[in-house]
TIVO-2410 file (N, C-alpha, C; in nm, 3 decimals):
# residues 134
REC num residu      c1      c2      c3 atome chaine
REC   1      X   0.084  -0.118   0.000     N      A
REC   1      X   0.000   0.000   0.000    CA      A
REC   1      X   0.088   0.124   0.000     C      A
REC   2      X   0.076   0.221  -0.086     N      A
REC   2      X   0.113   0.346  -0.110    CA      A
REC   2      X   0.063   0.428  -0.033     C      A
REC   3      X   0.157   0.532   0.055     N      A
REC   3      X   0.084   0.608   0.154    CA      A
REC   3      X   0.166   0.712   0.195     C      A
REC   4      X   0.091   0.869   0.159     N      A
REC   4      X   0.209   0.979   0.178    CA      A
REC   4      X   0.177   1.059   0.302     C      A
REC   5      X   0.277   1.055   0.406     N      A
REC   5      X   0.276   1.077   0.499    CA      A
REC   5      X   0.291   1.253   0.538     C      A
REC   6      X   0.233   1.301   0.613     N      A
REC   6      X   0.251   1.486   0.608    CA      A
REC   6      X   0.324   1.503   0.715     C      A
REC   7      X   0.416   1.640   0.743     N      A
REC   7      X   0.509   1.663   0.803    CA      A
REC   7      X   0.400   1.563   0.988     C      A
REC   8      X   0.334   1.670   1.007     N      A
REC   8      X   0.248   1.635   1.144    CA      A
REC   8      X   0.285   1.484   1.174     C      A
REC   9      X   0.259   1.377   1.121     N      A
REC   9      X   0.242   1.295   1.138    CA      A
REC   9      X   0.383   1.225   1.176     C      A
REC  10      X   0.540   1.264   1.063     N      A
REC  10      X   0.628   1.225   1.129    CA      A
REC  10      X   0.630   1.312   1.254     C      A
REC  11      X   0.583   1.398   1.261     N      A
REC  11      X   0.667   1.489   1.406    CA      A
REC  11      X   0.593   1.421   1.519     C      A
REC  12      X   0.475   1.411   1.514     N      A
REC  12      X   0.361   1.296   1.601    CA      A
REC  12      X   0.465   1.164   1.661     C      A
REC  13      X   0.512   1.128   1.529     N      A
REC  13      X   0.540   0.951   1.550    CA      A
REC  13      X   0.693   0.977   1.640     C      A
REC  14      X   0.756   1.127   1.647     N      A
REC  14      X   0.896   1.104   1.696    CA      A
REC  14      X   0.846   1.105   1.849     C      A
REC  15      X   0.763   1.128   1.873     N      A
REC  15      X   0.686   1.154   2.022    CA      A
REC  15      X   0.611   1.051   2.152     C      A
REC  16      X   0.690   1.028   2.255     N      A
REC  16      X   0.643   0.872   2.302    CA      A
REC  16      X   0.475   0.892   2.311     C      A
REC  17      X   0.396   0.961   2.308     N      A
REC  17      X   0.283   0.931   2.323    CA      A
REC  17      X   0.198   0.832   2.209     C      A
REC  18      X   0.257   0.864   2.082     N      A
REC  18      X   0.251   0.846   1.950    CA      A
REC  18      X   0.300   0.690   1.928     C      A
REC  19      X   0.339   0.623   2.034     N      A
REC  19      X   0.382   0.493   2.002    CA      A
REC  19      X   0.362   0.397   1.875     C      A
REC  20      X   0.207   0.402   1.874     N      A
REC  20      X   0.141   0.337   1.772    CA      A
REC  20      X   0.179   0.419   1.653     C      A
REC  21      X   0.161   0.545   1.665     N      A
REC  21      X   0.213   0.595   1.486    CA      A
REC  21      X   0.329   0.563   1.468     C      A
REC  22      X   0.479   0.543   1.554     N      A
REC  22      X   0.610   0.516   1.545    CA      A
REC  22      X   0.622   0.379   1.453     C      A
REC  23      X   0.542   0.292   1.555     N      A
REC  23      X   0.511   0.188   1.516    CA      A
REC  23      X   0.515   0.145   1.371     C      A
REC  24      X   0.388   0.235   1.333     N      A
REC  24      X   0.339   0.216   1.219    CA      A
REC  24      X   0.425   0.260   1.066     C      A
REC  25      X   0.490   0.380   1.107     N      A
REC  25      X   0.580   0.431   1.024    CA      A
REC  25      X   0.698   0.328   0.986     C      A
REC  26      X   0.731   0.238   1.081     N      A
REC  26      X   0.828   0.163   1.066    CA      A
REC  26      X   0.820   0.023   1.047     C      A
REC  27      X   0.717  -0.002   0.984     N      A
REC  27      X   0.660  -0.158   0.917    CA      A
REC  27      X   0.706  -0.138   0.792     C      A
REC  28      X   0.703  -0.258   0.754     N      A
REC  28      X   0.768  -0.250   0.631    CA      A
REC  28      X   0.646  -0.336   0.516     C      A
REC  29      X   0.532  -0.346   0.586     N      A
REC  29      X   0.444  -0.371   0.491    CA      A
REC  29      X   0.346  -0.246   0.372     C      A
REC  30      X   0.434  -0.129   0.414     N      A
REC  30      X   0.372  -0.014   0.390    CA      A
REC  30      X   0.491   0.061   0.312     C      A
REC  31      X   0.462   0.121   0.168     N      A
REC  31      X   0.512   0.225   0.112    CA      A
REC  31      X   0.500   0.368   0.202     C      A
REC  32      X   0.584   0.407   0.203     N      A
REC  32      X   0.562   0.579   0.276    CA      A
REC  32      X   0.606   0.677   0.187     C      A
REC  33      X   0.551   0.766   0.194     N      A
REC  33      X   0.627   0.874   0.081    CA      A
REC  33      X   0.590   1.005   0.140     C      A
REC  34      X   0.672   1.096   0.118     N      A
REC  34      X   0.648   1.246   0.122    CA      A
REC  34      X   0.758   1.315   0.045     C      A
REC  35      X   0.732   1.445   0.020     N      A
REC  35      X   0.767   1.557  -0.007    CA      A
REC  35      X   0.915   1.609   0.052     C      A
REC  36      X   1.024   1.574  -0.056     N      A
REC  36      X   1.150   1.597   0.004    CA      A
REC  36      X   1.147   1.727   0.090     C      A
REC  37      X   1.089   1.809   0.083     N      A
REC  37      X   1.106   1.939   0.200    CA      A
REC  37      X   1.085   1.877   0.365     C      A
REC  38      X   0.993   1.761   0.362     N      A
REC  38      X   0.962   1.719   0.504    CA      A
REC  38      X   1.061   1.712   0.599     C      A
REC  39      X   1.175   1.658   0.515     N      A
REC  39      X   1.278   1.686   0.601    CA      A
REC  39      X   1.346   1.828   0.633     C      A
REC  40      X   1.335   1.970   0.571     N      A
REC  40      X   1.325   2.043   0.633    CA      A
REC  40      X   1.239   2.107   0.741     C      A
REC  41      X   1.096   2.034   0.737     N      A
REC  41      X   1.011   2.102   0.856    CA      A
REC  41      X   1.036   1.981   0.949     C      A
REC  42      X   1.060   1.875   0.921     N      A
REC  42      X   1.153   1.807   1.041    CA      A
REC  42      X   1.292   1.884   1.147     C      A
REC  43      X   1.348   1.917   1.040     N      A
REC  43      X   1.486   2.015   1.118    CA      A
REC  43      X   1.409   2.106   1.162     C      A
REC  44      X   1.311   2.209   1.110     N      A
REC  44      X   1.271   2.350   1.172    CA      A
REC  44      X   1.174   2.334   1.294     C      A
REC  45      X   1.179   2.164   1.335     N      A
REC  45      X   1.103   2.182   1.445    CA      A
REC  45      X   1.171   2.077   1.527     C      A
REC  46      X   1.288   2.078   1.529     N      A
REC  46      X   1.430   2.007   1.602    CA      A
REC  46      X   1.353   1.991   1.758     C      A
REC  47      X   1.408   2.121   1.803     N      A
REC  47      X   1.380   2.162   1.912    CA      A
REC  47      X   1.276   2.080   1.987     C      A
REC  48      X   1.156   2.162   1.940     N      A
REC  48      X   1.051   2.093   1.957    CA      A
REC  48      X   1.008   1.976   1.967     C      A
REC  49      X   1.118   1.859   1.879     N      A
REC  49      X   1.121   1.760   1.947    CA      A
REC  49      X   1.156   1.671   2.052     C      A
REC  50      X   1.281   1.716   2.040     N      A
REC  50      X   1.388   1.725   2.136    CA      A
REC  50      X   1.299   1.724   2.294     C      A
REC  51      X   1.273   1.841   2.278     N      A
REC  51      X   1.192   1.884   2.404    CA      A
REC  51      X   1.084   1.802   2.450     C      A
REC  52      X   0.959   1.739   2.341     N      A
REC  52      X   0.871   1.694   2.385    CA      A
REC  52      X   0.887   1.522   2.380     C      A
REC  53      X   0.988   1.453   2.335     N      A
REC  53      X   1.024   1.343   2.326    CA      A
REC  53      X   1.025   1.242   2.403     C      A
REC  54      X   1.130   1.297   2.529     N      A
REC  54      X   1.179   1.227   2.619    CA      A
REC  54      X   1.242   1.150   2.592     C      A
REC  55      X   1.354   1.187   2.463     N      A
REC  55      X   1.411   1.069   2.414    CA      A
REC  55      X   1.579   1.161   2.437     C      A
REC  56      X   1.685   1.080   2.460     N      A
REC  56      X   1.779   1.109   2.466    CA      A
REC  56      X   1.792   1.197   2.283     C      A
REC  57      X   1.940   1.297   2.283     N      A
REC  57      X   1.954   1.360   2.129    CA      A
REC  57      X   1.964   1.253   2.072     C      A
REC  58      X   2.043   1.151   2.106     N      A
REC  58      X   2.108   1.015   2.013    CA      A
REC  58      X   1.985   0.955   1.957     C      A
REC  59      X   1.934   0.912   2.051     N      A
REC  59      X   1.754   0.844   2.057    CA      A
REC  59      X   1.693   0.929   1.941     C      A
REC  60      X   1.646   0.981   1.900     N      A
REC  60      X   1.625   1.074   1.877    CA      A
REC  60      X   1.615   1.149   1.717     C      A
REC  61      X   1.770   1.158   1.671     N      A
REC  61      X   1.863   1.124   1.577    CA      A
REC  61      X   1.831   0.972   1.491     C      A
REC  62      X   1.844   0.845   1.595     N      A
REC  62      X   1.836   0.714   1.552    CA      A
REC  62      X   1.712   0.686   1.531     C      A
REC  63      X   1.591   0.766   1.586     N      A
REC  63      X   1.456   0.723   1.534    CA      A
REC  63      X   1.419   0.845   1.410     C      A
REC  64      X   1.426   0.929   1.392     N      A
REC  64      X   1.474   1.030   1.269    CA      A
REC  64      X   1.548   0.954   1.150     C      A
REC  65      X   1.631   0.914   1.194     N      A
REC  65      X   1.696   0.833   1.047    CA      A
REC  65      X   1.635   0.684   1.018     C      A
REC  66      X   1.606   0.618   1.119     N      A
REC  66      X   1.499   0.493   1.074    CA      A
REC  66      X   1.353   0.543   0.992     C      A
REC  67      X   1.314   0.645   1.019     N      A
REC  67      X   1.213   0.725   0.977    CA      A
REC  67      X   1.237   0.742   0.834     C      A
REC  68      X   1.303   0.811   0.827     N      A
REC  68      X   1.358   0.893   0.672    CA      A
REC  68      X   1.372   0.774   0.626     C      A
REC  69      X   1.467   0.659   0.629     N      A
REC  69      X   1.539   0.563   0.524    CA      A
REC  69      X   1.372   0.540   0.504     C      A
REC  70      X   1.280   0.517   0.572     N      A
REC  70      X   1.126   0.438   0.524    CA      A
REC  70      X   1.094   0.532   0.432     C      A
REC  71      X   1.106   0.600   0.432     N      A
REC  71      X   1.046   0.737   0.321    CA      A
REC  71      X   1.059   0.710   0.193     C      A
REC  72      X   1.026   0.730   0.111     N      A
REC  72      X   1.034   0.734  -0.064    CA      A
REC  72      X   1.007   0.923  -0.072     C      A
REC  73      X   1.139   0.971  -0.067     N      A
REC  73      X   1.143   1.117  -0.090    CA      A
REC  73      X   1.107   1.149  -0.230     C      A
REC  74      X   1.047   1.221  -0.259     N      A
REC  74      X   0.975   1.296  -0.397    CA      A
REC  74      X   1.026   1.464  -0.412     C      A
REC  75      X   1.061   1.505  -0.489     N      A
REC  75      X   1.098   1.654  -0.486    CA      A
REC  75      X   1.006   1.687  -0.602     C      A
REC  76      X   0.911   1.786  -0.550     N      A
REC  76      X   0.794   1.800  -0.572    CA      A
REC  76      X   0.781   1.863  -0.724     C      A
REC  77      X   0.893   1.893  -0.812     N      A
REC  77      X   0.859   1.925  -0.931    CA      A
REC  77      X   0.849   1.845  -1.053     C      A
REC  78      X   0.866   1.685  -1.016     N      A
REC  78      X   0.797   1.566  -1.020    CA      A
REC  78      X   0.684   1.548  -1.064     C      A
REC  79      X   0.593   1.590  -0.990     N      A
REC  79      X   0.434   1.633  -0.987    CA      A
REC  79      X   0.413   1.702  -1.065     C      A
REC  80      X   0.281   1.594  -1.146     N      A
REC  80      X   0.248   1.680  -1.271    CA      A
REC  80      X   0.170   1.819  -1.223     C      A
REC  81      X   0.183   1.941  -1.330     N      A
REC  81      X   0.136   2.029  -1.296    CA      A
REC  81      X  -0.053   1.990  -1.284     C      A
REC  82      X  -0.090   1.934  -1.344     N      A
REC  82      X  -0.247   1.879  -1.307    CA      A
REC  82      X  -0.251   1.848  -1.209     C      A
REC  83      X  -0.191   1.767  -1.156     N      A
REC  83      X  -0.215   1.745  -1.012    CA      A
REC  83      X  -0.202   1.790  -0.903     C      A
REC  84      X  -0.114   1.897  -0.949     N      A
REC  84      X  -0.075   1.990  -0.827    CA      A
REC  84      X  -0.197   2.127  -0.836     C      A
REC  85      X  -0.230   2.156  -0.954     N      A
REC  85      X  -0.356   2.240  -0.981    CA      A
REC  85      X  -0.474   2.180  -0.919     C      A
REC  86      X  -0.483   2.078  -0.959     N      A
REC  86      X  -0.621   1.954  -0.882    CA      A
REC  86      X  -0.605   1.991  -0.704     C      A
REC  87      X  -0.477   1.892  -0.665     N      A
REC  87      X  -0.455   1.954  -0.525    CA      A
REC  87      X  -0.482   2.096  -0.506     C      A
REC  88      X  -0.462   2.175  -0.520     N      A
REC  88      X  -0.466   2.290  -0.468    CA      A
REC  88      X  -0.608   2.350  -0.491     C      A
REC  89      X  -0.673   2.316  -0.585     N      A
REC  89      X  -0.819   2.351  -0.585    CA      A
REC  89      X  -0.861   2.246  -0.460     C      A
REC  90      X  -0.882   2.135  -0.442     N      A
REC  90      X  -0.916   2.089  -0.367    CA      A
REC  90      X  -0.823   2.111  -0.183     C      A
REC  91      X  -0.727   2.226  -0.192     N      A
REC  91      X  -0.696   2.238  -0.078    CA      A
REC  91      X  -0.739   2.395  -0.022     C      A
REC  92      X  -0.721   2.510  -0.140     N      A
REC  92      X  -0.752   2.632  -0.085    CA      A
REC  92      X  -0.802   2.671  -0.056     C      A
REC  93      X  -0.905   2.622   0.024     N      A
REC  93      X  -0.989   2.715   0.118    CA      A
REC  93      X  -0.979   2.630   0.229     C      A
REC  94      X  -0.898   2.562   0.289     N      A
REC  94      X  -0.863   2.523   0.375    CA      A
REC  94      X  -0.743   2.517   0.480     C      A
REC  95      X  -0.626   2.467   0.361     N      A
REC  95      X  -0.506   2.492   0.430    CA      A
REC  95      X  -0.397   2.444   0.263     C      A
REC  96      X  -0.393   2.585   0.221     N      A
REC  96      X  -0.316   2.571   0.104    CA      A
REC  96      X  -0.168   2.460   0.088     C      A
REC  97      X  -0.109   2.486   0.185     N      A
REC  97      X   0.027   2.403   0.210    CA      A
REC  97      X   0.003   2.274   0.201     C      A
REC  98      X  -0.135   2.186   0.245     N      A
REC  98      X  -0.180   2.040   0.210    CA      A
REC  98      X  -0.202   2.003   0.040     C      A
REC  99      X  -0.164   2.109  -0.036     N      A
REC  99      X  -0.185   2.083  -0.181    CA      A
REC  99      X  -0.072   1.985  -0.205     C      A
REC 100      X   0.037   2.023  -0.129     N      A
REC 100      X   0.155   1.948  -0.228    CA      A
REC 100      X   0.165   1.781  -0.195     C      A
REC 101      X   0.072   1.725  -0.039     N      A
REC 101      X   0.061   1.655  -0.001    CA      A
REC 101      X  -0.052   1.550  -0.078     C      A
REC 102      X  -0.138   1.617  -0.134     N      A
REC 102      X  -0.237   1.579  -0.197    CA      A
REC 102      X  -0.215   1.551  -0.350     C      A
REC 103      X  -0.154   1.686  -0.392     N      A
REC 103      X  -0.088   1.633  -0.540    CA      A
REC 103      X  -0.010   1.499  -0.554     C      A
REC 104      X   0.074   1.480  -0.431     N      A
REC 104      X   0.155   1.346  -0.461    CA      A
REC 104      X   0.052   1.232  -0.431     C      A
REC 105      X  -0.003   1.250  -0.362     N      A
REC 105      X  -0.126   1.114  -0.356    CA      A
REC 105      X  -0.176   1.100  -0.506     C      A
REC 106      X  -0.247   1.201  -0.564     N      A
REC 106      X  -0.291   1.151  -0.720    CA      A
REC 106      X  -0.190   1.133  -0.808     C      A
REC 107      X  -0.046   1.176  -0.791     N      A
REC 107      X   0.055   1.174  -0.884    CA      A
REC 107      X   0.029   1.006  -0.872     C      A
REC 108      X   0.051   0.973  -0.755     N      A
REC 108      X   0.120   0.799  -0.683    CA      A
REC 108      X   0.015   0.731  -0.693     C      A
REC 109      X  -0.122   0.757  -0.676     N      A
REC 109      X  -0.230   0.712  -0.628    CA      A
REC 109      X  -0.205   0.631  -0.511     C      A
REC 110      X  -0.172   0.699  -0.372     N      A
REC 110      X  -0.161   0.671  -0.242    CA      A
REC 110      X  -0.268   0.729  -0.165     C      A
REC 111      X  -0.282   0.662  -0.084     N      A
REC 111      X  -0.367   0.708   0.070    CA      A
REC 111      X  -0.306   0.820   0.091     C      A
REC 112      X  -0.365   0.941   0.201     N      A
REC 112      X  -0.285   1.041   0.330    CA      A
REC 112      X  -0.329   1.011   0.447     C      A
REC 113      X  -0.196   0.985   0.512     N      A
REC 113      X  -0.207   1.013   0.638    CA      A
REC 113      X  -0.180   1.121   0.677     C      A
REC 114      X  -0.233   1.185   0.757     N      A
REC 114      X  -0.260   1.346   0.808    CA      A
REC 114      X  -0.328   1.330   0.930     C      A
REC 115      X  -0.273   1.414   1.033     N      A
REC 115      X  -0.353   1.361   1.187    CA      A
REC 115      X  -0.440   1.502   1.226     C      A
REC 116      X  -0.416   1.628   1.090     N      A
REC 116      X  -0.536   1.722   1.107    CA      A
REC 116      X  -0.646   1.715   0.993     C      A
REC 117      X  -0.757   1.682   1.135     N      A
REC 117      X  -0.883   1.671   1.099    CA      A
REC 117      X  -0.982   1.770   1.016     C      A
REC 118      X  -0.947   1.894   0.990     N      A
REC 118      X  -1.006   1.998   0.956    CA      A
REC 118      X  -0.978   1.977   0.799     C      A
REC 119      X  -0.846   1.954   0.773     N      A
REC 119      X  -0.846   1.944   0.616    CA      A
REC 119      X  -0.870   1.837   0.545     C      A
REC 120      X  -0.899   1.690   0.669     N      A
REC 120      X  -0.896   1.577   0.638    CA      A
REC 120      X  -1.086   1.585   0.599     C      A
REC 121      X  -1.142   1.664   0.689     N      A
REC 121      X  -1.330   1.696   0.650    CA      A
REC 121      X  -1.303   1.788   0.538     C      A
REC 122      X  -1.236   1.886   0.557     N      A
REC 122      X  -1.266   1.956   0.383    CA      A
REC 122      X  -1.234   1.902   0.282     C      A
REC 123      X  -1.115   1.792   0.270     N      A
REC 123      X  -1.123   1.709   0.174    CA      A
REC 123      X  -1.251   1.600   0.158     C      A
REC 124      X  -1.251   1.543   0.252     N      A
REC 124      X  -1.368   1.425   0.206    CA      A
REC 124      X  -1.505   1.502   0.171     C      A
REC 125      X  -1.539   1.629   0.196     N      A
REC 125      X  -1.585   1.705   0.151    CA      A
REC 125      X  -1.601   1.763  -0.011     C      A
REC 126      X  -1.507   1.785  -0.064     N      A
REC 126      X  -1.470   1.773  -0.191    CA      A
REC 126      X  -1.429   1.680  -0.290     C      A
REC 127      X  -1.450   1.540  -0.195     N      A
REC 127      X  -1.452   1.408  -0.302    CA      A
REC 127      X  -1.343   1.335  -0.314     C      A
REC 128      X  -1.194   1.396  -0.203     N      A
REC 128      X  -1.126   1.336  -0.214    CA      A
REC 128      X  -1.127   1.248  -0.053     C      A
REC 129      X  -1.122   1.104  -0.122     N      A
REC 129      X  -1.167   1.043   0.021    CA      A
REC 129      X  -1.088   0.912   0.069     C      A
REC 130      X  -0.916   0.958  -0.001     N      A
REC 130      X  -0.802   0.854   0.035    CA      A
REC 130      X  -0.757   0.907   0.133     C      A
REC 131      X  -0.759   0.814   0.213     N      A
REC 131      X  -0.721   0.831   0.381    CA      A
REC 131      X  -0.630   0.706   0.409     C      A
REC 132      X  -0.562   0.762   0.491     N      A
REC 132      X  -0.520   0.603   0.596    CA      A
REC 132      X  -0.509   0.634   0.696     C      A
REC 133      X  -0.508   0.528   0.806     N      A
REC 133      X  -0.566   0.541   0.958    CA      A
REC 133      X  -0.494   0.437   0.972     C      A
REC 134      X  -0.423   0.460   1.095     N      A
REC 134      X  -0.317   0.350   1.150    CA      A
REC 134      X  -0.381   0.262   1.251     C      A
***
């Protein structure tokens, strides 16, 4: 199963509460994919993990890079411009930045996982209704 994962969701899974999403990210019965930038809003929210973790830096680091190697990185100019037009009609009036997340789902034809609910109802709202749920 093909399934593109949004920044939230790795930052979720680096987090002990999140066990089950950690979990899940790191099966190997599952394609994962996102948007080579993820790993910059991964770094721009370092800290923040760091902090809410409770994981040693090393810890930390070593669940970050088990993470990433699962990834199938995409650099988003890849994406046909239709689909990224499609996404983005179906994201702007909600939360524009979920376009590029959405474009790669129809590029791939993958599920999203996304753990905010607001764009996850304005999409199924507008007909797009690939989801995954861990």
């Amino acid at each position: 199963m093909k399934i593109v994962v949004d920044a939230n969701v790795l930052f979720s899974g680096s987090l002990p509460v999140s066990s089950k999403i950690r979990e899940t990210l790191l099966q190997r019965n599952h394609d994962f994919y996102a948007p080579s930038f993820v790993i910059v809003e991964l770094f721009r929210h370092k800290d923040k993990i760091f902090k809410h973790s409770k994981l040693t830096e090393e810890e930390v680091y070593e669940f970050l890079n088990k993470m990433i190697e699962r990834l199938h990185l995409t650099q988003t100019e890849f994406i046909s411009s239709e689909n990224r037009v499609k996404a983005y009609e179906l994201c702007r009036d909600v939360d524009p930045k979920d376009a590029v997340y959405v474009a790669l789902c129809l590029e791939i034809e993958a599920d999203l996982w996304t753990g905010d609910k607001k764009p996850t109802r304005h999409l199924s709202e507008q007909g797009f209704v690939h989801f995954f749920s861990h």
